[in-house]
C-alpha positions in Angstrom: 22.0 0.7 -25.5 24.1 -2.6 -25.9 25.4 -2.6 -22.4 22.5 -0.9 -20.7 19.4 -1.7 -22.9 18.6 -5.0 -21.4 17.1 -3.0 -17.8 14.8 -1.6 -20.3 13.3 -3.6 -23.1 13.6 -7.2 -24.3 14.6 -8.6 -27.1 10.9 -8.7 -28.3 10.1 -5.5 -27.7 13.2 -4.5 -29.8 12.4 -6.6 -32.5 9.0 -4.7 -32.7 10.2 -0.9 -31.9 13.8 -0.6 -33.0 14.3 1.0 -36.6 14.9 -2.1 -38.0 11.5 -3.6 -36.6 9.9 -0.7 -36.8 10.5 0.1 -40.8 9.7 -4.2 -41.9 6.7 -3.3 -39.6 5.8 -0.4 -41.9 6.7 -2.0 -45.7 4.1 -4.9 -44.7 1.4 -2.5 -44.3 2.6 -0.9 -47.2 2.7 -4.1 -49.3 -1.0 -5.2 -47.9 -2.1 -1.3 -49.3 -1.1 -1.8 -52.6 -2.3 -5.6 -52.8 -5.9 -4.7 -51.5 -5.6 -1.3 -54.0 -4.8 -4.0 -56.6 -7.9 -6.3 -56.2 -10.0 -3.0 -56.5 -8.4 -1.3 -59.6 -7.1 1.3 -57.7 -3.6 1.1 -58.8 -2.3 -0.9 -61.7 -1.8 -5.3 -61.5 1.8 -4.8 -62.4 2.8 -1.9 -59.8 1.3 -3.8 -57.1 3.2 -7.2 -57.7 6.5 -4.8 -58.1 5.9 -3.0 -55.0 5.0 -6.3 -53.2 8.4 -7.7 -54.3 9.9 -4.1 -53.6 9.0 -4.3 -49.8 10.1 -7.5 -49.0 13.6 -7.0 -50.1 16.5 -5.2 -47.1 16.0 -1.2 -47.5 18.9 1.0 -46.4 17.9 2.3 -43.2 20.9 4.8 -43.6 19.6 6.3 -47.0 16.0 5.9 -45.1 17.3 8.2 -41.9 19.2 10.7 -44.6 16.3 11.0 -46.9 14.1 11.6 -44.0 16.3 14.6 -42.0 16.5 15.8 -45.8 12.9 16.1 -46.3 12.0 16.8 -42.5 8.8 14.2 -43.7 8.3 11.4 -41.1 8.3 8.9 -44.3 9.0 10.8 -47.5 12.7 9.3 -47.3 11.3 5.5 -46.9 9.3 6.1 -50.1 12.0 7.7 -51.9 14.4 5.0 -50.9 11.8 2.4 -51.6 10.7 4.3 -55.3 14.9 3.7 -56.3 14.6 0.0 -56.7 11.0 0.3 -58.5 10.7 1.0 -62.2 9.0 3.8 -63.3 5.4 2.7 -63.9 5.4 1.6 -60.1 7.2 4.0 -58.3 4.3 6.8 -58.8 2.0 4.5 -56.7 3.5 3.2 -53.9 1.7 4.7 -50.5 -1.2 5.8 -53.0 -3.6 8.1 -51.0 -2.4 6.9 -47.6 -0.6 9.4 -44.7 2.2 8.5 -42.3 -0.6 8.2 -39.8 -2.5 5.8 -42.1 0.8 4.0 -41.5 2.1 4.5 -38.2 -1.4 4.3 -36.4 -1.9 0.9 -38.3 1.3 -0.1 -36.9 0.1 0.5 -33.4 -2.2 -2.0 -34.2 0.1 -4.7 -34.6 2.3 -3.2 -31.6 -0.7 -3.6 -29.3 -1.6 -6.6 -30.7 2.1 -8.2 -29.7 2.4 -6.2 -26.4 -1.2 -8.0 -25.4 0.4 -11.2 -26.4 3.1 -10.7 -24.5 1.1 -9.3 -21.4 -1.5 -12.4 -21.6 1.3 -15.1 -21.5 3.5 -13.4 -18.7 0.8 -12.5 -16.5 -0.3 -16.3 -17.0 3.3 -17.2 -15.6 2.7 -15.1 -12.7 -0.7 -16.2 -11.7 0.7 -19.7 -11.8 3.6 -18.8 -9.6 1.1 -16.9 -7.5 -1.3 -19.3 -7.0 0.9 -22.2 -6.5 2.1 -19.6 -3.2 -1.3 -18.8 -2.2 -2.1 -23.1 -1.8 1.4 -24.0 0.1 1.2 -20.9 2.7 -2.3 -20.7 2.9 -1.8 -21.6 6.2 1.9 -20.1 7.1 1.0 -17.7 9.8 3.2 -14.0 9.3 2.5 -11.0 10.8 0.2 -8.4 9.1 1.1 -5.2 9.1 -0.3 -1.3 8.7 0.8 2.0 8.3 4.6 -0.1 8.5 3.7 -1.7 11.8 2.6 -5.0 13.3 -1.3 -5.5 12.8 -2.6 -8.9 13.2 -1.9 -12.2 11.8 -2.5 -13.3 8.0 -0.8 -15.7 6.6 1.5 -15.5 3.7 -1.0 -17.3 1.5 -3.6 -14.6 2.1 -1.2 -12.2 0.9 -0.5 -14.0 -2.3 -3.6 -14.6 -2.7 -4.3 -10.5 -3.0 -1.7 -10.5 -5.1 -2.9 -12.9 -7.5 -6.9 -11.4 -7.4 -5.0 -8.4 -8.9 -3.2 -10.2 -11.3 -6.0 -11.7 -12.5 -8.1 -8.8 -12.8 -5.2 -7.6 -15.4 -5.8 -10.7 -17.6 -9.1 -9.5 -17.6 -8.8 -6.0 -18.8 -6.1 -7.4 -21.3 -8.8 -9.7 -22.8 -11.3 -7.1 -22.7 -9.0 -4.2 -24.4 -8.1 -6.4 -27.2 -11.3 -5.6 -29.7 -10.6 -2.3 -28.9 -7.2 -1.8 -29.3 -6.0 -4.2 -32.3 -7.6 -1.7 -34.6 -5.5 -0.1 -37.6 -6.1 3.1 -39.6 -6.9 4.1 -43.5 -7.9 7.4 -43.1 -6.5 9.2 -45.6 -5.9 13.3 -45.4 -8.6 14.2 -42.7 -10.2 11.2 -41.9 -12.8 10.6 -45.0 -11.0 8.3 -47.1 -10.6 10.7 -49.9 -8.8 9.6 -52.3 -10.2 6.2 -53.0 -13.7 7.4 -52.9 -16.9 5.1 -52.5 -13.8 2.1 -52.4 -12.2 3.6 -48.9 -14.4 1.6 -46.6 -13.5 -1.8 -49.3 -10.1 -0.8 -49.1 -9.8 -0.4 -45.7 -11.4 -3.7 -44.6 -8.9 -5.3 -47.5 -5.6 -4.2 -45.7 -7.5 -4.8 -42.4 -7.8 -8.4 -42.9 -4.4 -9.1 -44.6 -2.6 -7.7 -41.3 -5.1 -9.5 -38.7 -6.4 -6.2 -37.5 -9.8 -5.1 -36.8 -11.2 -2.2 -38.6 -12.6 0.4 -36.8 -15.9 2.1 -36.6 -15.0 5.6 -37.9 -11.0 7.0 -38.6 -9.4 7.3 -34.8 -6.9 10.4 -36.0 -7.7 12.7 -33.9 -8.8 10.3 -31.5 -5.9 9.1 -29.3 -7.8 6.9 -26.3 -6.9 4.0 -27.8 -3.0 4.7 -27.5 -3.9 6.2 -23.7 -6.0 2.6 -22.7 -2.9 0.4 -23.7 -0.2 2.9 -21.8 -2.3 2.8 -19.4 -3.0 -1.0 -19.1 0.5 -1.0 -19.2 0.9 1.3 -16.0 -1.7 -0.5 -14.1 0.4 -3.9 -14.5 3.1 -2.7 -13.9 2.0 -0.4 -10.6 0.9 -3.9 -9.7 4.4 -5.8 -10.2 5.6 -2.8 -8.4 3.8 -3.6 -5.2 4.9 -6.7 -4.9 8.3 -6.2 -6.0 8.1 -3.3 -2.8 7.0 -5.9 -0.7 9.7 -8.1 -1.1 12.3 -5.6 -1.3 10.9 -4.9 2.1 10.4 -8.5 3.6 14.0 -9.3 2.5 15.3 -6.7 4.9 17.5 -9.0 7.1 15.7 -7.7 10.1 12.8 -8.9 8.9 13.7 -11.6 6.6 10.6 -13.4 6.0 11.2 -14.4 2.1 14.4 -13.5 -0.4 14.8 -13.6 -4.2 16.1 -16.6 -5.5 20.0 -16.3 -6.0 21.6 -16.0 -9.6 24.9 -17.6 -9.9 27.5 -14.8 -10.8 25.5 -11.6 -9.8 27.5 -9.3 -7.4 25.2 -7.0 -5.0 28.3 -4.4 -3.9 31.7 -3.7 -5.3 32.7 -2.7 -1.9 30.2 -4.9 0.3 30.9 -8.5 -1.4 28.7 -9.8 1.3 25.8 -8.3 0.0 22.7 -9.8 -2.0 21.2 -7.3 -3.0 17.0 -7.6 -3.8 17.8 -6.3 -7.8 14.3 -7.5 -9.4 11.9 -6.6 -6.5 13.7 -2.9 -6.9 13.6 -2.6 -10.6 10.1 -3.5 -11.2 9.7 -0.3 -8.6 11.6 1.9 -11.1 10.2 0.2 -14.3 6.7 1.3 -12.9 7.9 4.4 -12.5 8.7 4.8 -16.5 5.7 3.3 -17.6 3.5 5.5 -15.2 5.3 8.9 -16.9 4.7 7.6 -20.3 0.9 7.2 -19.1 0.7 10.6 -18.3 1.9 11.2 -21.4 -0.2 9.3 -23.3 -3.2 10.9 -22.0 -2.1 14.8 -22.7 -2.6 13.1 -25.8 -6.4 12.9 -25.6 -6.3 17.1 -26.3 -5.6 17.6 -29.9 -7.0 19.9 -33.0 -9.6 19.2 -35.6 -8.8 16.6 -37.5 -5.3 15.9 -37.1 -3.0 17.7 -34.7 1.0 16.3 -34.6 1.4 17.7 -31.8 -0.7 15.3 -30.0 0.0 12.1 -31.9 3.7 12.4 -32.4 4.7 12.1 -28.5 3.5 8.5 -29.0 6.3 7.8 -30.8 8.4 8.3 -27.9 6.5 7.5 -25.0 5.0 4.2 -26.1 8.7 2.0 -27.4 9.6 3.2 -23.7 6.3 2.0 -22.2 6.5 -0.8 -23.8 10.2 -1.5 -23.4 9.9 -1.3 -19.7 6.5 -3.3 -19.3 8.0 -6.1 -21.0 11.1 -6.2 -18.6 8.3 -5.6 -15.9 6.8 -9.0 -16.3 9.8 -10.7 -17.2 11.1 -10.1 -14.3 7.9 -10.4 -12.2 7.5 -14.2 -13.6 11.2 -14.4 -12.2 10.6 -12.9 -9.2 7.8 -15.0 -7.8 8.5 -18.1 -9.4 11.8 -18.3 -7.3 10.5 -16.7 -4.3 12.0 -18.3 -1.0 9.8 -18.3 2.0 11.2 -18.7 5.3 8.1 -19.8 7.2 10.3 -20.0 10.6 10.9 -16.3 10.4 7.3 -15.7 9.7 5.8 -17.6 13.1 9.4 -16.1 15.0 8.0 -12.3 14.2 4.7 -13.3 15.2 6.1 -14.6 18.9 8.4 -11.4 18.7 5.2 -9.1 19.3 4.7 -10.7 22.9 1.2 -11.1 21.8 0.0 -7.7 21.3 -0.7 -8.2 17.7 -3.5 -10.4 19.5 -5.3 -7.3 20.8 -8.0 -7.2 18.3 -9.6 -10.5 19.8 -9.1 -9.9 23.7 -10.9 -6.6 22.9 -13.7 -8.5 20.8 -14.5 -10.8 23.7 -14.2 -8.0 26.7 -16.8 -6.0 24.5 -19.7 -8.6 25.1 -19.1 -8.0 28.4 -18.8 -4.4 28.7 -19.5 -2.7 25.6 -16.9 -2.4 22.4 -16.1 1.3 23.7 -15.1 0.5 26.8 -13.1 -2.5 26.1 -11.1 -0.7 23.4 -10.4 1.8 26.4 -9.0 -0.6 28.8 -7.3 -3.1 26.6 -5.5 0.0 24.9 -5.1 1.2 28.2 -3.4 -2.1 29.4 -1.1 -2.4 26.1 0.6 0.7 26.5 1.6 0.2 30.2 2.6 -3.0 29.0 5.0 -2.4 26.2 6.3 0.3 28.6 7.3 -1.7 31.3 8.6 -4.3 28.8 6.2 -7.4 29.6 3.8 -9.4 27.6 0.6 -8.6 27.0 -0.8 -11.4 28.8 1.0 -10.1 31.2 -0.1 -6.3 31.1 -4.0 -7.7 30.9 -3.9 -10.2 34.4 -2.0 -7.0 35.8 -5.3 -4.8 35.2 -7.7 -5.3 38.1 -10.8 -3.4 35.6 -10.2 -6.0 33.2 -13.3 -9.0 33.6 -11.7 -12.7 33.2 -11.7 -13.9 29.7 -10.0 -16.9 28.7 -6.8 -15.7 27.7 -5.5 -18.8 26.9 -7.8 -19.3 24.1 -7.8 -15.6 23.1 -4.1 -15.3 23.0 -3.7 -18.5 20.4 -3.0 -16.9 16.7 -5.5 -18.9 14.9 -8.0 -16.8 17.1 -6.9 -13.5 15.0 -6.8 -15.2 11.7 -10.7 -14.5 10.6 -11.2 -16.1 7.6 -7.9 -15.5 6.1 -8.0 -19.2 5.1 -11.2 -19.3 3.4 -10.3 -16.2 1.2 -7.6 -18.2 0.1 -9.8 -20.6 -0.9 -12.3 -18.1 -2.5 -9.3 -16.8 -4.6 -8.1 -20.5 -5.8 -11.5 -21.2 -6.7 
């Protein structure tokens, strides 16, 4: 979509997974076949070179789709359309012995490859943004909160600092998927290599190596976990952008208003509100998530197929993974954005604090009254004291002097924040480490 398409892919990922990427994708690995069939005198010097120079030259993509709803062959019209511009004693050998999953499964290879790439460097930018939030607020005091209510105090640093421990367990899984997932096919009919006999493992290695691929231990076609770990990947990063883009959609609320998107000159929130900013990349990386999780699914419904090949199975991968791509892609895009412009109003923070009269300060009062009496029975007359409290519309301080069964404790060092902050600060620290 020209007006549309940018909420949903990037110009890289179209590049890779439109037909135009998608088909130059396809003659390379075709032009690496015959080249590596060459060296081994499996087809002829001459048809190779021709083939080489066939593939490397603009194909029709019109006579490609034409040929192809002709046929009802998922590349019979590509190698009739390429076998028109190749004389005679080539055109017979182009895609020798090879199957349109030899093909397309070899170009998952390089798709993974590139959306790894693309996953390393953004997620980079977003640990950087996220640990340069974690250092300045490590000590900018907010309100925690549970089940949508006021807990205890953190401090915003803390929570980036979650963020970022997530982030970062990503890179890791992106590093650690790569030897598995940058893997192409050579298969042949049903998985034996054939038609090129005692030369298929040669010939597989060959084209392996020409496309920067590794070569895998045994044909993967009726094996599909390698599509399900990379759609998956995807979903976990992007469930994790998600989160945070929640959290910020919900910060931003004015009543809360603790941090806001950075502006962008010339975007309009409402038609008919013009006052309106509206939080649009905290609540698209919600919905993104939300494709790239249903692709997941999808992906792994894959995992069930029949004997040795089953289309069934491997041909919903042609939908499901340009869309879980697509939208993973604009996922960290915008994620990057997002949290390298991130305003943080550190007033509002500490005002929302004060707001809770200090019963978000519980948790310590009850601490120190539980040496005294027993954890039990504190718990039972602080709780007791809060609720009369916020009832009658006084402090908590307040509510706990009023309560004759409560010991003295030194409120005035219990009620200070930094008394509820545990070691909020040090985790920090841990996580920047």
């Amino acid at each position: 979509m020209s007006i549309y398409g940018h909420l949903w892919g990037t110009d890289e990922t179209r590049a890779l997974l439109d037909d135009d990427g998608r088909t130059r994708m396809w003659l390379e690995i075709l032009g690496a076949l015959a080249e590596a069939q060459s060296e081994l005198g499996l087809i002829p010097a001459a048809a190779a070179n021709a083939i080489g120079a066939r593939v490397r030259e603009p194909v029709d993509l019109e006579a490609v789709a034409t040929e192809t709803r002709a046929t009802g062959h998922s590349t019979l019209g590509l190698i009739r359309v390429l076998q028109r511009g190749l004389a005679d004693d080539a055109r017979e050998w182009i895609y020798y012995g090879a199957t349109v999953q030899d093909v397309s499964d070899t170009w998952t290879g390089l798709i993974a490859r590139r959306m790894l790439d693309i996953a390393d460097r953004d997620l980079g930018a977003i640990d950087a943004a996220l640990a340069r939030l974690a250092g300045e607020h490590r000590d900018t005091v907010m309100l925690g909160r549970t089940h949508g209510q006021p807990g205890l105090p953190i401090t915003f640093g803390y929570k980036a600092a979650v963020w970022l421990a997530e982030v970062r367990r990503h890179r890791e899984r992106v590093a650690q998927a790569r030897p598995r997932l940058v893997v192409g096919q050579l298969a042949g009919a049903v998985g034996t290599q054939s038609a090129w006999g005692s030369d298929g493992p040669e010939l597989q290695r060959r084209v392996m190596e020409r496309l920067g691929l590794g070569v895998p231990e045994i044909p993967w076609t009726s094996s599909r976990d390698r599509i399900a770990e990379l759609v998956v990947l995807l979903a976990l990063i992007t469930g994790t952008l998600a989160k945070v883009g929640n959290e910020i959609y919900n910060l931003q609320r004015p009543e809360i208003g603790e941090v806001a998107e950075a502006a962008t000159e010339g975007v309009v929130g409402s038609i008919t509100m013009p006052q309106k900013h509206n939080p649009e990349r905290s609540e698209h990386l919600v919905t993104l998530a939300r494709v790239v999780r249903s692709s997941a699914g999808l992906a792994l419904e894959g995992l069930v197929g029949e004997h040795e090949r089953d289309g069934a199975a491997w041909k919903t991968e042609w939908e499901l993974l340009p869309r879980a791509c697509g939208a993973a892609a604009v996922s960290l895009r915008l994620g990057a954005e997002l949290l390298d412009g991130l305003q943080v109003n550190r007033d509002r923070m500490r005002s929302n604090v004060e707001a809770q009269n200090g019963y978000v300060l519980a948790e310590p009062v009850m601490l120190a009254l539980g040496e005294q009496i027993g954890p039990r029975r504190a718990h039972e007359l602080v709780h007791a004291a809060a609720t009369r409290g916020l009832a009658a519309g006084v402090s908590f301080r307040e509510a706990l002097a009023a309560d004759p069964d409560i010991p003295d404790v030194d409120l005035d060092e219990l009620l200070q924040v930094e008394s509820a902050l545990g070691a909020a600060r040090e985790l920090v620290d841990r996580v920047l480490r």
